[in-house]
C-alpha positions as CSV (number, residue, x, y, z in Angstrom):
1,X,15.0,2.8,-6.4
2,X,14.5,5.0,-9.1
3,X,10.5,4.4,-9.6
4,X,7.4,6.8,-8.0
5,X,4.3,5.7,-7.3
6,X,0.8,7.6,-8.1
7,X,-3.1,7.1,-8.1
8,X,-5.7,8.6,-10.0
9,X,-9.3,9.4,-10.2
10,X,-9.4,6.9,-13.0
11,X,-8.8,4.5,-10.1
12,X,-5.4,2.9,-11.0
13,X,-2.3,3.2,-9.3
14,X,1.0,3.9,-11.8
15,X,4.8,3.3,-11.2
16,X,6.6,5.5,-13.1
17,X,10.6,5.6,-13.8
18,X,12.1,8.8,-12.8
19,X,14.6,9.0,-14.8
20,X,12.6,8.7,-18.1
21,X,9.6,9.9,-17.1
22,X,7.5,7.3,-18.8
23,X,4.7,5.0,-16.7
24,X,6.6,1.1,-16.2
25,X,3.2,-0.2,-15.0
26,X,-0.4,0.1,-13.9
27,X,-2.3,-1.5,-11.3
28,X,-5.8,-1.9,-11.8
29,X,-8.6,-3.1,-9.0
30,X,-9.8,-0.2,-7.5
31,X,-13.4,0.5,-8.1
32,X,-13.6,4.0,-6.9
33,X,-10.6,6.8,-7.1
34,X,-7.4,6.0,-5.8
35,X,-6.1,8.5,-3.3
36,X,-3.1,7.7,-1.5
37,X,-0.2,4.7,-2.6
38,X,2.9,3.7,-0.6
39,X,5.8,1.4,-1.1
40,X,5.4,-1.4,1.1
41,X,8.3,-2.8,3.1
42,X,7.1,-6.4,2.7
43,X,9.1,-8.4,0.1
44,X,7.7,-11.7,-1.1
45,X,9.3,-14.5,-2.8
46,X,8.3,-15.6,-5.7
47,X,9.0,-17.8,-9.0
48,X,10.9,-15.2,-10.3
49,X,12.9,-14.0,-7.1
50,X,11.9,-11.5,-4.5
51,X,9.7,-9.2,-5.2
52,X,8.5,-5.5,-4.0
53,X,5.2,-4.8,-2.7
54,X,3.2,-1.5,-3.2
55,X,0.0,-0.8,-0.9
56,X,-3.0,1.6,-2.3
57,X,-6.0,3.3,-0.8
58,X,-9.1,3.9,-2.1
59,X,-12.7,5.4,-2.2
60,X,-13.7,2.6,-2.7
61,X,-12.6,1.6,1.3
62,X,-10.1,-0.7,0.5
63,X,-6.4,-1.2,0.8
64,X,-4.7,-3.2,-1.3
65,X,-1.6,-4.5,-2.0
66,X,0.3,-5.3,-5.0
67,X,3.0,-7.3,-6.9
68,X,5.3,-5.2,-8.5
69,X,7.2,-8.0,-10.1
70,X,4.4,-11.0,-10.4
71,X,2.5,-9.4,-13.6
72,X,0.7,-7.0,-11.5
73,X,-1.1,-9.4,-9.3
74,X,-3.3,-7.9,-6.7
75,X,-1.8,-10.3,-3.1
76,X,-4.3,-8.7,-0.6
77,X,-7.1,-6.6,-0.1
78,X,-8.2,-5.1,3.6
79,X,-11.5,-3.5,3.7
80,X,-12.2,-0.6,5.5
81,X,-15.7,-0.1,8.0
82,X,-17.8,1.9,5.2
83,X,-20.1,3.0,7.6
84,X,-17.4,4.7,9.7
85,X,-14.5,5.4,7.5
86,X,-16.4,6.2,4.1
87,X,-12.8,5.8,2.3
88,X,-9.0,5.2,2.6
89,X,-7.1,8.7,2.3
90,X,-4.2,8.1,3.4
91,X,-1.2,5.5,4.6
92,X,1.9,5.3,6.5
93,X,3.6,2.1,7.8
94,X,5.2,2.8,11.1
95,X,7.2,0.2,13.5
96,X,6.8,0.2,16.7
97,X,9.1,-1.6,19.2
98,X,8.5,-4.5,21.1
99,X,8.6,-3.7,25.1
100,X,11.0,-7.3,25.1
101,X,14.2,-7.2,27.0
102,X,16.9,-8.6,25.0
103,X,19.5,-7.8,22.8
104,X,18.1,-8.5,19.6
105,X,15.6,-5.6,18.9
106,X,12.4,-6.6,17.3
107,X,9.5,-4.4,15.7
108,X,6.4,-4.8,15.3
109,X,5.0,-2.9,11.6
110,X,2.1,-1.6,11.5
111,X,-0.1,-0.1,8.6
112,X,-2.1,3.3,9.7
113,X,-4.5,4.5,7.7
114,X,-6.6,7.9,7.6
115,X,-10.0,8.1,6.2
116,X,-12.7,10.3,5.0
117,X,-14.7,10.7,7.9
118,X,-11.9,11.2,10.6
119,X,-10.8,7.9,11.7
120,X,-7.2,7.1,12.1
121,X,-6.3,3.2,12.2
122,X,-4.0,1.1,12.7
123,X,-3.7,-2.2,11.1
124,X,-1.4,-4.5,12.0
């Protein structure tokens, strides 16, 4: 993959191509700063094939999740507890193993997500 992700105070998230340097898209839905993005290791099919999903955090309390492929459709959107979190600052998908004896391993993924006021969760 030759594309980075970024967010921005102007509350978008950009992919950009590496090797030109120049912005392919922008994703727009946030309604507060966008402080942390993450590529996703969800695909989804679609009618154009299978597609790559990018997660953001916001401000604003909210994950979401977006299309990469589907003309930058928002999929999903997880809110955060604004009393207790107060905005999403940070995410990591992590998978843990399932405790299952058997030969064919299986993981659980999980999203975790820092906030603003201390929390660490995990969603998932």
């Amino acid at each position: 993959m030759n594309t980075i992700l970024s967010g921005s105070r102007d509350r978008s998230v950009r992919l950009w191509d590496i090797r030109s340097g120049q912005q392919t898209q922008v994703f727009s839905g946030h309604t507060n700063e966008t402080w942390s993005v993450e590529y996703s290791p969800f695909l989804i099919k679609n009618n154009i094939g299978n597609s790559n999903v990018i997660c953001s955090g916001s401000n604003d309390n909210t994950i979401r999740f977006w299309d990469i492929r589907s003309n930058k459709n928002e999929l999903y959107m997880i809110k955060g507890d604004h009393k207790e979190d107060g905005g999403i600052y940070c995410l990591k998908f992590i998978g843990l193993k399932k405790k299952v004896k058997t030969k064919n391993v299986t993981y659980d993924l999980n999203l975790c997500y820092g906030s603003l006021k201390g929390p660490i969760r995990i969603w998932g």
